[in-house]
N, C-alpha and C positions, 0 to 999 in steps of 0.2 A: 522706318528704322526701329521703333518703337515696338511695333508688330513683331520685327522679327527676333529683336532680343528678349521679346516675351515668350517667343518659341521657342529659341535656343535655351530661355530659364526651363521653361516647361519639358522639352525634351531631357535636360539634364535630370532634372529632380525624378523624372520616370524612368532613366538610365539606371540611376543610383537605387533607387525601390526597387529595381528589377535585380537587384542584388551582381551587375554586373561588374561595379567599380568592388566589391568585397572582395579582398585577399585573401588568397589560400593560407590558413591555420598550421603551422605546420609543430605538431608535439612532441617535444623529445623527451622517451620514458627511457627512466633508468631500468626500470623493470617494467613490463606487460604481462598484465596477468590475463589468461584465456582460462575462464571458465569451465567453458564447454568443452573444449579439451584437454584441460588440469593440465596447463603447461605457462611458465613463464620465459619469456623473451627477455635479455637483455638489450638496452641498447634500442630499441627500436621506437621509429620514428612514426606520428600517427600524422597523414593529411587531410586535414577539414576544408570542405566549402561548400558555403550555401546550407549548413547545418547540419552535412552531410560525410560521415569519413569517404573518402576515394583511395587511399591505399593505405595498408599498413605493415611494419615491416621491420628487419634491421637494415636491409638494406634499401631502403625507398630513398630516394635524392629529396632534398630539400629545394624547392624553383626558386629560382631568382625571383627578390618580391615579394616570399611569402612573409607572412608576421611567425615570427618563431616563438614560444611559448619551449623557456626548456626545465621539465621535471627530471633530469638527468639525474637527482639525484633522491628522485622520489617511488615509490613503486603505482603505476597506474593503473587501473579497473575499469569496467561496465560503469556507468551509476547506477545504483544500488537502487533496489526495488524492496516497499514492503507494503502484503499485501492484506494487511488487516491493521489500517487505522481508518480515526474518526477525527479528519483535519476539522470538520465542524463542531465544536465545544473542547470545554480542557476542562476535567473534573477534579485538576489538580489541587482547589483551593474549595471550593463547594463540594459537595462527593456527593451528594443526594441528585438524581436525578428529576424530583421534585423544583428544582432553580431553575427546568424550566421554564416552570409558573410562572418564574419572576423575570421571565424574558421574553421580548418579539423576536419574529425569524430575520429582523432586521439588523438587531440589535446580534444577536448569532452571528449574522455574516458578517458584520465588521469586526467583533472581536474574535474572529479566527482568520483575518488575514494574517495575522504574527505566525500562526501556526503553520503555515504555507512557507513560508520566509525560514521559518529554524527547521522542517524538515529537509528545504533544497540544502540551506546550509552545511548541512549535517551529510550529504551527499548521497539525499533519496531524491532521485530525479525524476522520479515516478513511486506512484503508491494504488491499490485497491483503497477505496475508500467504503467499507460497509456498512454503511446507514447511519442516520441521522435522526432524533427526536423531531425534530422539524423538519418534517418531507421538504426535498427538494433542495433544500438550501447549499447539498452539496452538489447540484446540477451547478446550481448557479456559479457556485465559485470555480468550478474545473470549467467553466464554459469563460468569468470572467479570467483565470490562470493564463487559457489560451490565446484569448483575443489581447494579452497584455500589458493589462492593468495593471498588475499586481504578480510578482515573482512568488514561482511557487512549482510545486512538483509536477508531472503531467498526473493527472486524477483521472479512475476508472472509479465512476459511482454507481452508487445502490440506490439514490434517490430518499429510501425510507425503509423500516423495518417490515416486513409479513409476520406477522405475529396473532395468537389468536388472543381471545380476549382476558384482560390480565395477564397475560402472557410474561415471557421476559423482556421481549422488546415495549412493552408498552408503558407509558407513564401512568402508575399505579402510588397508592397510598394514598389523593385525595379522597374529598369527602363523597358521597354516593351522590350527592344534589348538586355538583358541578359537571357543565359539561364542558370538555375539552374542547377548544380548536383545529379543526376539521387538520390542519399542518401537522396534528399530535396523536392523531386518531388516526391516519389516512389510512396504515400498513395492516389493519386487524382485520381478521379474514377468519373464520368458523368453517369447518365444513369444506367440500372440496368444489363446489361450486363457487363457493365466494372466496377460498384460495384461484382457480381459474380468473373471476373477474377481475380481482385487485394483482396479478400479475398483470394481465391487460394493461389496467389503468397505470400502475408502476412504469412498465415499459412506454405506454404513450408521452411519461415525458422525459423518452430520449436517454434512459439509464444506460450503464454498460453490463451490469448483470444483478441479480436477482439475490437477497439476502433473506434465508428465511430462518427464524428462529426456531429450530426441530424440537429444543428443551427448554426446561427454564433455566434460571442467570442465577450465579452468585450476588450479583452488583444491580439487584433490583427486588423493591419490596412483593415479598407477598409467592417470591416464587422460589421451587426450590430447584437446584441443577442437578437432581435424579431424574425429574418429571418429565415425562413424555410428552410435550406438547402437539405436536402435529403427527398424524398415524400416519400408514403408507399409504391409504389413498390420496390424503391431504399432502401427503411430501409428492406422490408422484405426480399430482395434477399440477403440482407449481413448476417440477423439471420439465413437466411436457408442454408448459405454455412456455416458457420462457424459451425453450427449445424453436419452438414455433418463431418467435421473435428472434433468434439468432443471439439467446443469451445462454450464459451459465446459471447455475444456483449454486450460491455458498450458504453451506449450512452450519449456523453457529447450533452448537452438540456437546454435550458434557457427558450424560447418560451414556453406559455402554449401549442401552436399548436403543435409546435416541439415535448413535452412529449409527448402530445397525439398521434400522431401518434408514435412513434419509441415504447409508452407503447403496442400498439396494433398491430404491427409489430413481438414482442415479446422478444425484449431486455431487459437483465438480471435487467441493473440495470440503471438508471438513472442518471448521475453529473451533479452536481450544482440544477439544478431545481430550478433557479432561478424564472422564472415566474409561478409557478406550480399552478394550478388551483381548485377548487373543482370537474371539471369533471375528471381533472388528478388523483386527489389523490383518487377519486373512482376506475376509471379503473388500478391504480397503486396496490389499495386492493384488488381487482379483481383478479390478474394475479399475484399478488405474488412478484411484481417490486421493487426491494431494490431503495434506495433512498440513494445516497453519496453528502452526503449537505457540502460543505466544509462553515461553517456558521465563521470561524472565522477569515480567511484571509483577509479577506476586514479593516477588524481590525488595520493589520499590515499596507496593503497600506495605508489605512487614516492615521495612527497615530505614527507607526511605523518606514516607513521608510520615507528618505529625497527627497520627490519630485521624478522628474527624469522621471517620467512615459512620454511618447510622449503626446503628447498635444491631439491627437485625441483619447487614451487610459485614460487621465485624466475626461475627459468631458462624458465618458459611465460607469463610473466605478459606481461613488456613486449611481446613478439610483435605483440601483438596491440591495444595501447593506440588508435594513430593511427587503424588500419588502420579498426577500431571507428566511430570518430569521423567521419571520412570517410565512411564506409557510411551512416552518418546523416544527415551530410549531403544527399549523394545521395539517398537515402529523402525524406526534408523536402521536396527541391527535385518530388520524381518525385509528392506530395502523397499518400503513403501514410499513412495515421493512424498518429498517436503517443499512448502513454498515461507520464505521468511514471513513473519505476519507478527506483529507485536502488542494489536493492544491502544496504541500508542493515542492517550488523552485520559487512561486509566495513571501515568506518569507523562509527564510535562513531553510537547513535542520536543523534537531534536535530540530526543537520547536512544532514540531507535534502534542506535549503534551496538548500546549496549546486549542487546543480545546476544549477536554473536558469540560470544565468549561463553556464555549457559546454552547455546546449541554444540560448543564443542564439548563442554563439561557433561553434555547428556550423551556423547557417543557420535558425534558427526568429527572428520578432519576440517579445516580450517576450510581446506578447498572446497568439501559438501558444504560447507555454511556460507561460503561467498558462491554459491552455486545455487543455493535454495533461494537468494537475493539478486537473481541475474538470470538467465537463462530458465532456470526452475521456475521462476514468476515470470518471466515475459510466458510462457507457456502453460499455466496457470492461468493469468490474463486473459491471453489468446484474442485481443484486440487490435494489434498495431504487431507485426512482423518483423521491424525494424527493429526494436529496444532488445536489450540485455546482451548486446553483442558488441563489439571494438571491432570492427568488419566492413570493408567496402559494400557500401549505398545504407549501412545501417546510419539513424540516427546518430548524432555525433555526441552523444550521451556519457562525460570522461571522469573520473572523481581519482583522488592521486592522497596517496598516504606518504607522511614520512615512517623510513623501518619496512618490516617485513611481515605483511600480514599472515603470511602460511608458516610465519615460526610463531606470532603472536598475532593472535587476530584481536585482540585490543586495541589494536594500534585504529582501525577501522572507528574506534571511536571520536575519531581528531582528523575531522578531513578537512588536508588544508587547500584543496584544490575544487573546484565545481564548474563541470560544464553541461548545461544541457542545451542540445539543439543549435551546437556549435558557441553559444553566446556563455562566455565565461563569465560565471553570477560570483566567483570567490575567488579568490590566490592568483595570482601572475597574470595581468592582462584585464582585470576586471574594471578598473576604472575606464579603462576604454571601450568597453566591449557589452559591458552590465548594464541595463538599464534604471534608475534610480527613481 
């Protein structure tokens, strides 16, 4: 007897893991917003199960049974995609990228679990993640995010920077007789052979795409963001490995030189494009080159936070704010694709929102700015087929604002709603649903 109510527990508890006893989700939007088709739905009802939407609609029937979640009176989206942060570190209280000295890659991982937590909050359900001072460390956590440890956005990583030596990715300003740990070195690469082999090595542990720095950085010693760091055999032999590997290359680029070249190299997508040009933004229309204009962080260092920056990062910074901004515009108008991309550890995570609102003040409607975070980035990505969509078999990926984000897209900054992957992490249903 014993025997068999130990089979009957056992059969149950693999019933229930088999997600068979979960009830259908059933969401009721006051408004639906479709992206992809710049249209909003009133009234319509979204069905989840298993993580998964299976209809959505004004008129889809709600089944006897299901758990109803009602935003009736809220407007509902994709969740929101952005695809240039750095969930590993927060330079918002240290600004010298020299603190990593004063850190293990251990010591990294735990305190950027919070950063995980205030992006999903914030209603990015997914994010690019492009590199890390400490190789790897963001494999780690998109790998611990998924297996469940720890709530947190779905991460596409870079693993580490490709950068050449002294470069802008690289931890510069120590002294000539220290050497670095191989974690902080990993991504330097000279030459278009040792670009090839540290692609390899990059990709062997299991990145989602390739992050190479073409110029140098405002927000690093020693380098300037005119500078052409990587020439076009050095940019092309990284698009053609990574290629080979079934990846992209993002290439962070300031220089109008720098775009040009790394656009014609054939990298996916361009950051910052701070000095982007009219020949850039032609050959960028050309070739299809998304464009991740982080147009709002500069915002924060001017205005936002309290000084602090190093004196030879204060003095390259504003340069280059407007000029930025502009270039964006221009881009927008010239209908080169945009993917949302912010930045985001140059200001505290969780305010990622805030963009929006400086991509419409540069020339985008509200709808191209929740479009460049949804659809534009799942395609940008180009990982997983499912995200950026509110669509039967897609991911069940929901974020819900109160107000009207295509009269204001501020509102986008206060999301009171979060679901990813069917399991609601915020608003209406989360204490049963979230895991804590």
């Amino acid at each position: 007897m014993r025997t068999l109510r130990a089979a009957a527990l056992i059969l149950t508890v693999v019933h229930r893991l088999s997600g068979a006893d979960v009830p259908v989700v059933a969401v009721k939007a006051g408004r639906l917003v479709d992206p992809a088709a710049g249209t909003v739905t009133a009234n319509a009802v979204v069905l989840v199960e298993k993580g998964r939407v299976t209809a959505v609609g004004p008129s889809v029937a709600i089944p006897p049974g299901a758990r109803v979640i009602d935003l009736s009176g809220m407007t509902v989206l994709p969740g929101l995609m952005d695809c240039h942060t750095h969930l590993v570190g927060d330079y918002t209280d240290d600004k010298d990228p020299l603190s990593e000295l004063k850190s293990s890659s251990a010591r990294r991982a735990f305190e950027s679990v919070p950063n995980a937590r205030a992006t999903l909050d914030a209603g990015f359900t997914t994010v690019r993640d492009v590199g890390t001072y400490r190789a790897f460390v963001d494999v780690a956590m998109r790998d611990a995010i998924a297996k469940g440890y720890f709530p947190g956005p779905r991460m596409f990583v870079a693993g580490a920077y490709l950068t050449i030596t002294g470069g802008g990715g690289a931890v510069t300003g120590f002294a000539p007789d220290l050497v670095l740990p191989w974690d902080l070195r990993y991504g330097i690469a000279d030459g278009p052979d040792q670009v090839r082999q540290r692609v390899r090595d990059i990709a062997a542990q299991g990145v989602d795409l390739i992050k190479v720095l073409a110029t140098g950085a405002f927000l690093a010693h020693g380098s300037d963001p005119h500078a052409v760091e990587y020439g076009y055999d050095e940019m092309r032999a990284a698009v053609e490995e990574a290629a080979h590997k079934g990846l992209k290359v993002a290439a962070h680029a300031h220089s109008a030189d720098g775009i040009r070249i790394a656009v014609r190299a054939g990298v996916a997508s361009i950051e910052h494009g701070t000095y982007l040009d009219d020949e850039g933004i032609r050959l960028m229309k050309e070739k299809g080159t998304y464009l991740v204009a982080d147009v709002y962080d500069a915002e924060w260092i001017r205005q936002g936070a309290k000084t602090g920056y190093p004196e030879d990062f204060a003095t390259k910074q504003p340069e280059g704010d407007e000029i930025q901004r502009q270039a964006f515009r221009k881009a927008v108008r010239a209908g080169v694709k945009t993917a949302f991309g912010t930045d985001a550890s140059v200001y505290p995570h969780g305010l990622n929102a805030r963009q929006f609102a400086w991509q419409v003040k540069y020339g985008q409607t509200p709808m191209e700015a929740i479009r460049s975070a949804t659809t534009s980035a799942a395609d940008l990505i180009g990982r997983d087929p499912d995200i950026g969509a509110i669509a039967p078999g897609k991911r069940a990926d929901l974020v819900a604002v109160s107000g009207d984000p295509l009269a204001d897209v501020s509102v986008l900054e206060n999301v009171a709603f979060v679901m990813k992957d069917g399991v609601v992490y915020k608003g209406p249903g989360a204490e049963a649903a979230s895991p804590r």
